[in-house]
C-alpha positions in Angstrom: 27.8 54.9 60.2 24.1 56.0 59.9 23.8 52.9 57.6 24.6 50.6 60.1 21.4 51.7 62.0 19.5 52.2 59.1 19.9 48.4 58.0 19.9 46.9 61.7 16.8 47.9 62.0 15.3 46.2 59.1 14.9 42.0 58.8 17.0 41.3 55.5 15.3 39.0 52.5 17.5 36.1 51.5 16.6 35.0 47.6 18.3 31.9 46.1 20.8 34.2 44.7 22.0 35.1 48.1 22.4 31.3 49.5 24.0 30.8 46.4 26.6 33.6 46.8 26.7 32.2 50.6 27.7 28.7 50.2 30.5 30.1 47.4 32.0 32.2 49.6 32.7 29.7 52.4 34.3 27.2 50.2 36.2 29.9 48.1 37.4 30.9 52.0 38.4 27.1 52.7 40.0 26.4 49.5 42.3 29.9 49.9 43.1 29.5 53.4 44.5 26.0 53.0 46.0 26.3 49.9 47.7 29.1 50.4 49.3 27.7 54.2 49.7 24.2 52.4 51.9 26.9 49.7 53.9 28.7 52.6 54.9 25.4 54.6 56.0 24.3 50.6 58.3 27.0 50.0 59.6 26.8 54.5 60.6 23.2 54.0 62.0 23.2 50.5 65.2 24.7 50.6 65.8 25.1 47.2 63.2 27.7 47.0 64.9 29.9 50.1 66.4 32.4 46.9 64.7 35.5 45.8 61.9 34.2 43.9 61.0 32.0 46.6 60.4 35.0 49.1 58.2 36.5 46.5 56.3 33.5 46.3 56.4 33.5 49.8 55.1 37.0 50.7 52.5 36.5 47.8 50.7 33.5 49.9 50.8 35.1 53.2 49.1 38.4 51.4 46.6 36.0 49.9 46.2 33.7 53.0 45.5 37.3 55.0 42.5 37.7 52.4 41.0 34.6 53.2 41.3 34.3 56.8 40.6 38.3 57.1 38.3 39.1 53.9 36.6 36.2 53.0 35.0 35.0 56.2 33.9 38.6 57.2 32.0 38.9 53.7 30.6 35.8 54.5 28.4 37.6 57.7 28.1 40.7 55.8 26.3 38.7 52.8 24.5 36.9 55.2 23.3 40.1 57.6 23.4 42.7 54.9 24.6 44.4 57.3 27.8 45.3 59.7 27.7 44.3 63.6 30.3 45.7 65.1 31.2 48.7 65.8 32.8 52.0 64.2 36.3 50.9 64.8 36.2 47.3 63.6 34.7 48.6 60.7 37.8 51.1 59.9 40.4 48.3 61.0 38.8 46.1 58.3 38.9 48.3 56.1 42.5 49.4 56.3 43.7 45.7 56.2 42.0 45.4 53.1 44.1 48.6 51.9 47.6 47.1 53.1 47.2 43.2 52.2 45.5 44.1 48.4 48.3 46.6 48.1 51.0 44.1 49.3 49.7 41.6 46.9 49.8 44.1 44.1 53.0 45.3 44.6 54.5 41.6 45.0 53.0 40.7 41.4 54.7 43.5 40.3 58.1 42.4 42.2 57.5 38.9 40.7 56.9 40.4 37.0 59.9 42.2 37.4 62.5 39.4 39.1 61.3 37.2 36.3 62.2 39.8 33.3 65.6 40.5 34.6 66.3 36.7 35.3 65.4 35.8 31.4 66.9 39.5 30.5 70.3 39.6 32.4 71.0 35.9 34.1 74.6 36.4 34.4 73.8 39.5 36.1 70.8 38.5 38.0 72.8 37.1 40.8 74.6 39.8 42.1 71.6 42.2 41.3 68.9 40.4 42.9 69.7 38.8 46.7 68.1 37.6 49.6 69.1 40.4 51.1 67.6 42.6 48.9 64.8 40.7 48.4 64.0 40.7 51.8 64.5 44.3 52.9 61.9 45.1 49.8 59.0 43.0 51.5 59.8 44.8 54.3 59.7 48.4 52.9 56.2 47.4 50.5 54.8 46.1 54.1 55.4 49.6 55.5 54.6 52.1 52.5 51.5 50.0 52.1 50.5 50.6 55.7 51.4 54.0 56.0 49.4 54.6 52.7 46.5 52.6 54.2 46.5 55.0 57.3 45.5 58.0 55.4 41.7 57.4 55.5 42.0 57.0 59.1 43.4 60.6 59.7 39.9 62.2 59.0 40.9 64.1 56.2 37.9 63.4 54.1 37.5 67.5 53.7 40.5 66.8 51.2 39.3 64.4 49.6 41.7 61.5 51.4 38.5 59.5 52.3 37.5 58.2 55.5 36.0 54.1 56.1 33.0 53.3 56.3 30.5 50.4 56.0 29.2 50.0 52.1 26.1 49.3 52.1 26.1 48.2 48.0 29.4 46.5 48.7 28.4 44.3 52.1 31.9 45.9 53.3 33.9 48.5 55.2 36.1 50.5 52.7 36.1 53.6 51.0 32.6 54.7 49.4 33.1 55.1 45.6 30.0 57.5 45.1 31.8 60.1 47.0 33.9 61.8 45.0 34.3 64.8 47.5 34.8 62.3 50.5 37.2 59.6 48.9 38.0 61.2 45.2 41.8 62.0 46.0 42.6 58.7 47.7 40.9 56.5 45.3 42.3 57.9 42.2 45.7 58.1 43.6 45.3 54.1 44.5 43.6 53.3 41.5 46.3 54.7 39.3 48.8 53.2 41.0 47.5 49.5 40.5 46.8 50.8 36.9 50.7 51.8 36.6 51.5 48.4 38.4 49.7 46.5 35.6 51.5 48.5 33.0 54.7 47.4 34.3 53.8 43.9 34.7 52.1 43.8 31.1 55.7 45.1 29.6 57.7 42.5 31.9 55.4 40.0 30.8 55.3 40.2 27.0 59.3 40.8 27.4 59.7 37.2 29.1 57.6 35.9 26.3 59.6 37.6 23.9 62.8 36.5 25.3 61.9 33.4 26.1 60.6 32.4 22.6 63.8 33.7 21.3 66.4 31.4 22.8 64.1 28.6 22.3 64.0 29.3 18.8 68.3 29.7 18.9 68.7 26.4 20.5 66.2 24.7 17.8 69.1 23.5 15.0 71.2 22.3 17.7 68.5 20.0 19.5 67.8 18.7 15.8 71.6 18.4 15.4 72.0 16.6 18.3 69.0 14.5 18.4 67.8 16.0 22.0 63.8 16.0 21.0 64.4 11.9 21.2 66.6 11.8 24.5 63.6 14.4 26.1 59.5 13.3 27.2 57.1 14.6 25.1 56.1 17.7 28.0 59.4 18.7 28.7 60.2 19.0 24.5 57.3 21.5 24.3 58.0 23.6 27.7 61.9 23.4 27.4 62.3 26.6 26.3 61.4 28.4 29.5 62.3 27.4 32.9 60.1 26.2 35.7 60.4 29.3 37.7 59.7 31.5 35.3 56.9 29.2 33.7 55.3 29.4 37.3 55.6 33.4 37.0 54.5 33.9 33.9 51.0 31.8 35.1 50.4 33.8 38.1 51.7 36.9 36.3 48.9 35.9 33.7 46.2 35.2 36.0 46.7 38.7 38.0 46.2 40.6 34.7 42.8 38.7 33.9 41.8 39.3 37.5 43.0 42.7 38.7 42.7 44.5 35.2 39.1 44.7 35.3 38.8 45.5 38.9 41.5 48.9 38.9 39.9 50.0 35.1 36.2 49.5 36.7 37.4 51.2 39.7 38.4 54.5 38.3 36.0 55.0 35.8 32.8 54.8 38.9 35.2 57.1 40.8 35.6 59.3 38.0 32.0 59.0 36.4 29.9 57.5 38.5 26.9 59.4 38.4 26.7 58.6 34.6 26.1 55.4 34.8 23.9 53.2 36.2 25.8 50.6 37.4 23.9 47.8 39.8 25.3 46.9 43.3 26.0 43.1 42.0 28.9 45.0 39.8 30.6 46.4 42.5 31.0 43.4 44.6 32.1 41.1 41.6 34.2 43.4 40.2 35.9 45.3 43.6 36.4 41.9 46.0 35.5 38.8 44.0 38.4 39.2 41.4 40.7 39.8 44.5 39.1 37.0 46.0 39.6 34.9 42.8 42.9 35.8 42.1 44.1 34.5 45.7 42.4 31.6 45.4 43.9 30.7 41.8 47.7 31.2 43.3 47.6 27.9 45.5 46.6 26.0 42.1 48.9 27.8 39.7 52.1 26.6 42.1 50.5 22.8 42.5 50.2 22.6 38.5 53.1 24.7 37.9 55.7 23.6 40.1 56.9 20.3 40.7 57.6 20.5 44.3 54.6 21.8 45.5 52.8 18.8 42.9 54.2 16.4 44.9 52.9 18.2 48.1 49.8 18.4 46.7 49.7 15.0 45.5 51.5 13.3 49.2 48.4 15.3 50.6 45.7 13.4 48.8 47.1 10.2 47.9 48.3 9.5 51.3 47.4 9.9 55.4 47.5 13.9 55.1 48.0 13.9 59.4 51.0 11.8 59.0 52.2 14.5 56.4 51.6 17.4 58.2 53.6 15.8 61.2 56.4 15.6 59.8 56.9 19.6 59.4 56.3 19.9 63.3 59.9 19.9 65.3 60.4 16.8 66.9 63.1 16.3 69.4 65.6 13.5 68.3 66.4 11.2 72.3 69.7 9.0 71.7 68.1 5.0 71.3 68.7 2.8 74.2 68.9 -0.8 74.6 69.8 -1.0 70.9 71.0 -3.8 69.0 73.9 -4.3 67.5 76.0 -7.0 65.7 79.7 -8.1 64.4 80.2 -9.3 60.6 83.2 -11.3 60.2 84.9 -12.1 57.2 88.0 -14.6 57.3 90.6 -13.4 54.7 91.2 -17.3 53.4 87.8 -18.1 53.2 83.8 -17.2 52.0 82.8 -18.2 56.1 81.0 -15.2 57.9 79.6 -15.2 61.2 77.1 -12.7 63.4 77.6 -12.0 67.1 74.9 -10.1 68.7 75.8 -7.5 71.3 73.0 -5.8 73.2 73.2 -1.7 73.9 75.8 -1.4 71.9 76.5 1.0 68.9 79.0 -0.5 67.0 79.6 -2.7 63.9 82.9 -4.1 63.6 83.9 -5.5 60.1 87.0 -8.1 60.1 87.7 -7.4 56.5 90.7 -9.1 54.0 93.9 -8.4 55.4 93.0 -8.8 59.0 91.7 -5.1 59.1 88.5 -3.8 62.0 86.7 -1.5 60.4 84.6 -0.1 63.1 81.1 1.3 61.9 78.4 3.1 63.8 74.7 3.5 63.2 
């Protein structure tokens, strides 16, 4: 923690750049932390989503809401100190967050490549191979690998090369200092080749869905022409008919977390690998280490809103109309039995068109004299 005296002691200089990076951050860290809540109350209250796909969704916002509420504000002080101000242990519980809630999110991308490949793959089977119960019970077991894995570095083993947290200085961050090797080399390549093997398996899984995807859409062709279906359909569903909207919402963020996490895990191992060859600027680091995390957990909110009609029409409820009396209506409220209602009798002669109202106060009741000389008794 020497650098954390070091840089204390000296009065940072703030350019343009710097405010710049600033004001970013903050609205990056509003935009995520919202979005992704507004995404987990979504998938809570819609019960349609409460299947396997859902919980994936599910555990993917609260990993990316935990980046945001943990990450995001914290990088704000460290851009705008250049330094850390706490103390040794902070730093290291930081720092082995950011190892469990990136890993989570990882391994749930992968989760959600995979769900979606054997859904388009095997759909007769998918139901009784992929449960709730299942589902559930591997959240759970990704939550606790990923924090026993993020524990190492806190054992002191960085004579083995199974790293130890620290503050960053050319990161603005507590993790694991690429430059050295013979502190962090083992841990480091062992995560960065696991993220590497996760984005091998959700490349595969994504170009199968494609694959599969395109191919019963080109089946079904003759018999939409047959039939005349491209005239009964809109214009938007004709052209995105051929792949479902769960799987069109998984294939986005699938998508997305290749553009973003690709460059971060192949830029990661070759500076752990090779770092003293090149001359890499501290700007790199922090783009290419946090602000693709960052980006990717801010894009997830978005990809569900565009993607997915019921969180659209969340979305849309929330900006259209009084968002307070929205958000009210998720909070329990207890239901009290009316009193003093009103209620009233409808009578209907059998010979006749003649109706007439009695009022009857704190009462319940509606009674109906129908044809035939039949009550019908109804309550409201």
């Amino acid at each position: 923690m020497d650098s954390i005296n070091s840089t204390q002691s000296s009065l940072p200089y703030y350019s343009s750049t710097n405010y710049l990076a600033i004001v970013i951050l903050i609205l990056l860290a509003i935009a995520c932390i919202l979005g992704n809540l507004l995404s987990i109350i979504v998938i809570y209250r819609n019960k349609n989503m409460h299947d396997p796909s859902g919980l994936l969704m599910a555990n993917l916002a609260t990993a990316d809401l935990c980046i945001g509420l943990i990450f995001m504000t914290t990088t704000v002080v460290y851009t705008w100190k250049k330094s850390y101000m706490f103390n040794e242990l902070s730093c290291a519980m930081r720092a082995y967050l950011i190892t469990v809630i990136v890993t989570v999110s990882q391994f749930t991308a992968a989760y959600i490549a995979i769900d979606r490949c054997i859904y388009v793959c095997k759909p007769l089977h998918y139901p009784m191979w992929i449960t709730k119960w299942k589902m559930g019970s591997l959240i759970i077991f990704t939550w606790i690998l990923a924090s026993l894995f993020g524990s190492i570095p806190l054992m002191q083993l960085e004579q083995y090369g199974l790293g130890r947290y620290t503050y960053v200085s050319y990161m603005y961050s507590c993790w694991l200092d690429i430059k050295k090797f013979q502190q962090n080399g083992s841990i480091l390549l062992l995560l960065f080749n696991t993220f590497i093997g996760l984005l091998l398996i959700v490349s595969i899984c994504y170009i199968i869905i494609l694959y599969k995807a395109k191919k019963v859409h080109t089946t079904i062709q003759p018999f939409r022409r047959q039939f005349n279906i491209r005239q009964q359909l809109p214009t938007r569903m004709v052209k995105l008919s051929w792949i479902n909207k769960p799987t069109k919402t998984s294939v986005i963020l699938v998508g997305v977390y290749l553009i973003c996490a690709a460059p971060t895990a192949i830029f990661g191992i070759t500076m752990t690998l090779n770092f003293e060859y090149y001359n890499v600027s501290d700007a790199y680091y922090r783009v290419l280490l946090y602000w693709c995390m960052y980006a990717n957990a801010l894009a997830n909110p978005f990809i569900f809103g565009f993607s997915h009609r019921d969180f659209r029409q969340t979305y849309r409820s929330l900006c259209c109309k009084n968002p307070m009396r929205y958000i009210m209506q998720f909070l329990p409220v207890k239901k009290q039995p009316p009193s003093g209602s009103l209620s009233f009798t409808i009578v209907r002669s059998s010979d006749s068109n003649h109706h007439s109202i009695s009022h009857y106060p704190a009462s319940r009741s509606m009674r109906v004299n129908a044809a035939g000389g039949k009550n019908l008794f109804l309550d409201f």
